[in-house]
C-alpha positions in Angstrom: -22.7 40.8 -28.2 -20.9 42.1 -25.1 -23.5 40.0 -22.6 -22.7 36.5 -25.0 -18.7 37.1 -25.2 -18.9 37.8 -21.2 -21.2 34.2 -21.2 -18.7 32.5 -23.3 -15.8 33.7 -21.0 -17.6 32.0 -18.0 -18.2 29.0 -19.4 -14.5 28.5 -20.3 -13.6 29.7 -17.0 -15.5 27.5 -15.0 -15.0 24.6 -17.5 -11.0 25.1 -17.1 -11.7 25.3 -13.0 -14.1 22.4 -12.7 -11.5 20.6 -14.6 -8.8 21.4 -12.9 -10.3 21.4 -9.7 -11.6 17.9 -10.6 -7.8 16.4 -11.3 -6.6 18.2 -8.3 -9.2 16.5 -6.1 -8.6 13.0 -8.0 -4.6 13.8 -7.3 -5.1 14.3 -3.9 -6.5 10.8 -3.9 -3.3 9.6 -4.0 -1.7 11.3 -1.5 0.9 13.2 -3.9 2.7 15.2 -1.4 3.4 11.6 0.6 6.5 10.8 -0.1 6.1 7.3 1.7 2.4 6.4 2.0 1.1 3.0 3.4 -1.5 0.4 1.7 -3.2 -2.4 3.4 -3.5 -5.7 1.8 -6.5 -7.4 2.6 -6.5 -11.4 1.2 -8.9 -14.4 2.4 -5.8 -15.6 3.8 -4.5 -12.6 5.9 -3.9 -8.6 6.1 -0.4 -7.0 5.7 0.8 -3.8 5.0 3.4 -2.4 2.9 4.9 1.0 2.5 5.7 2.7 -0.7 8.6 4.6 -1.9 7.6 8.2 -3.8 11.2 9.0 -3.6 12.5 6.3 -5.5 9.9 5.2 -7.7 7.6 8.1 -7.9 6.2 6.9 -11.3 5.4 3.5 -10.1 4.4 4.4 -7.4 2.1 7.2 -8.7 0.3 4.7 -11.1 -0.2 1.9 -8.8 -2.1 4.3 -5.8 -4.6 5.8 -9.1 -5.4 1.8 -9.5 -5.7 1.5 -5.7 -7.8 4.6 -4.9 -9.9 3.1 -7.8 -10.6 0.0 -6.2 -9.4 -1.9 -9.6 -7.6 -4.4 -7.2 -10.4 -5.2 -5.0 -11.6 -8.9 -5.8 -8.8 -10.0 -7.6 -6.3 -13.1 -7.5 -2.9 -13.9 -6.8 -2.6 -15.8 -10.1 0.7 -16.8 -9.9 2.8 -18.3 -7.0 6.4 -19.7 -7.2 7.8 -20.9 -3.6 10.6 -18.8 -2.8 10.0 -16.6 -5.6 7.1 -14.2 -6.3 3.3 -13.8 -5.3 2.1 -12.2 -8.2 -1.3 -10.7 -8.6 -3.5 -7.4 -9.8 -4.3 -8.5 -13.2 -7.6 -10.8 -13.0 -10.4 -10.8 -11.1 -11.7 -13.9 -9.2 -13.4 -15.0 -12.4 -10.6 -14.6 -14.5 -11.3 -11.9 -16.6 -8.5 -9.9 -17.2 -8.6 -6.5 -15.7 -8.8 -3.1 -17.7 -5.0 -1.3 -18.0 -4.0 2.0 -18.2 -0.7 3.3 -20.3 3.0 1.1 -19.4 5.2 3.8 -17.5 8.6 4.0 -17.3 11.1 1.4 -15.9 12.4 2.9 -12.9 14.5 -0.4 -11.7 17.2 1.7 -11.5 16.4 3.2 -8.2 19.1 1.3 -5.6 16.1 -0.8 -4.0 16.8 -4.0 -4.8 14.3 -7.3 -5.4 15.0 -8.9 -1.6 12.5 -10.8 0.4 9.2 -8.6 0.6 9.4 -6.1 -1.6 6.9 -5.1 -3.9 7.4 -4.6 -7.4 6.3 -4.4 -10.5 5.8 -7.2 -13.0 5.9 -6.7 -16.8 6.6 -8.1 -20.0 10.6 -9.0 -21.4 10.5 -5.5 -22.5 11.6 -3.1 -20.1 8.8 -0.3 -20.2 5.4 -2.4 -19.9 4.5 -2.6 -16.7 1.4 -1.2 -16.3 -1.0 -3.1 -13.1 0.4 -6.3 -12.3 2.5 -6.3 -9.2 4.6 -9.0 -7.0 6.2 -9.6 -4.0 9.3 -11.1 -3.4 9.1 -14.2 -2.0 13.2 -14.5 -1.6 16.2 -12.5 -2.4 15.6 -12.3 -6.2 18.9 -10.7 -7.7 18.1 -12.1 -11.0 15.4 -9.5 -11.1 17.7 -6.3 -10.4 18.8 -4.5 -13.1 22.8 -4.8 -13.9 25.3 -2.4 -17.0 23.5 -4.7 -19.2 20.1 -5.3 -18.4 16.9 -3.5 -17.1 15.3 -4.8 -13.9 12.1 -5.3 -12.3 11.1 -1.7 -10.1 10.8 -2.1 -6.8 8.7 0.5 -5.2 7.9 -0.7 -1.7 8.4 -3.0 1.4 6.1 -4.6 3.1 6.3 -3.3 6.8 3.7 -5.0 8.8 2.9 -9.0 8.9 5.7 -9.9 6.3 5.3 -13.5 7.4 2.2 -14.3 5.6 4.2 -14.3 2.5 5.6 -17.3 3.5 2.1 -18.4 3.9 1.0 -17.0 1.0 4.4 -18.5 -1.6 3.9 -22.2 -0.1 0.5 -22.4 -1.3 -0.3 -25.8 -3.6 -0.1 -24.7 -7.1 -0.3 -26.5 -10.6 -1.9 -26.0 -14.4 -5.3 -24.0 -15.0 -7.0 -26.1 -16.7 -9.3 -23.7 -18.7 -6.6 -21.2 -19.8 -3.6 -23.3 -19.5 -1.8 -20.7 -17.0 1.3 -22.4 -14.6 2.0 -21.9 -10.6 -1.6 -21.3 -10.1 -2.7 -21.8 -6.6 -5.2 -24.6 -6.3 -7.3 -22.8 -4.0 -7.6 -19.3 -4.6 -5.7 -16.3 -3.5 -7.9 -13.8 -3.4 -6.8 -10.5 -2.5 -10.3 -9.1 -0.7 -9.1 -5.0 -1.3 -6.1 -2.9 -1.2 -6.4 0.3 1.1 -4.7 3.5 1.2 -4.3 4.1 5.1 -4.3 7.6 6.1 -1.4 10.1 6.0 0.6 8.5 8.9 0.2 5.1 8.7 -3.2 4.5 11.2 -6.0 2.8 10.3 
């Protein structure tokens, strides 16, 4: 009796360690003491990257590395493009399947960074906590999408830092109607972003 209690005790032990051992290791992933960690974009039409904001958006932040580390961006489109607007993309992949989502998090538009030429923030539906993989980047100035007294607004949680020009490359893109799914401002040719990478603590590749 003594030996199979003892036995029991181990096997929750180790369960509890392996399990925390195994979210610790997936957390660290991410980076989560990095307050401002840096992602590469890789698209067929250029590379750029973009630093993130833990400080402000730490949520947001937090949920779009755990879909980087994953490689769930990897091989999908920029399925949306409005000159002057947004380049919006994460949520299909280069066939147009729509990609597996995990839980909406919380709105955190309220953080002071506003939706100015390229940012990167988080797209969702008219209500204010659904945001869950889709992302943007601000193509212009977009006040509209800042939060005001009486509205939320769209979370901003990074800037990109390095080869901001290819955005304009990127928003003047040819656009029109998909034909099979009837979607709007969807670039003729596609935007494909390749991969997004998490560089390493301290920006080097």
């Amino acid at each position: 009796m003594k030996f199979r209690t003892l036995f029991l005790l181990a096997v929750l032990f180790f369960g509890v360690f392996g399990t925390s051992q195994a979210l610790a290791n997936a957390s660290a992933d991410t980076q989560p003491n990095n307050i401002f960690p840096r992602v590469k974009f890789v698209t067929n039409k250029g590379t750029m990257v973009a630093e993130l904001n833990r400080m402000r958006a730490p949520l947001t932040v937090q949920n779009f590395l755990e879909y980087v580390v994953d490689g769930s961006y990897n091989n999908s489109l920029f399925h949306r493009v409005i000159n002057d607007f947004v380049v919006q993309g994460g949520g299909f992949d280069t066939e147009w399947n729509e990609l597996p989502t995990r839980s909406a998090i919380v709105n955190e538009s309220g953080n002071g960074l506003p939706n100015r030429y390229g940012t990167l923030a988080m797209a969702r539906e008219s209500a204010p906590h659904t945001a869950t993989r889709q992302f943007y980047f601000n193509a212009n100035d977009n006040e509209s999408l800042n939060p005001s007294t009486r509205r939320w607004g769209y979370t901003v949680f990074g800037e990109v830092i390095e080869n901001a020009e290819l955005l304009r490359e990127l928003m003047a893109v040819e656009t029109g109607t998909d034909d099979t799914y009837g979607y709007s401002d969807v670039p003729v040719e596609p935007l494909i972003l390749i991969r997004v990478e998490l560089l390493p603590e301290g920006g080097t590749e």
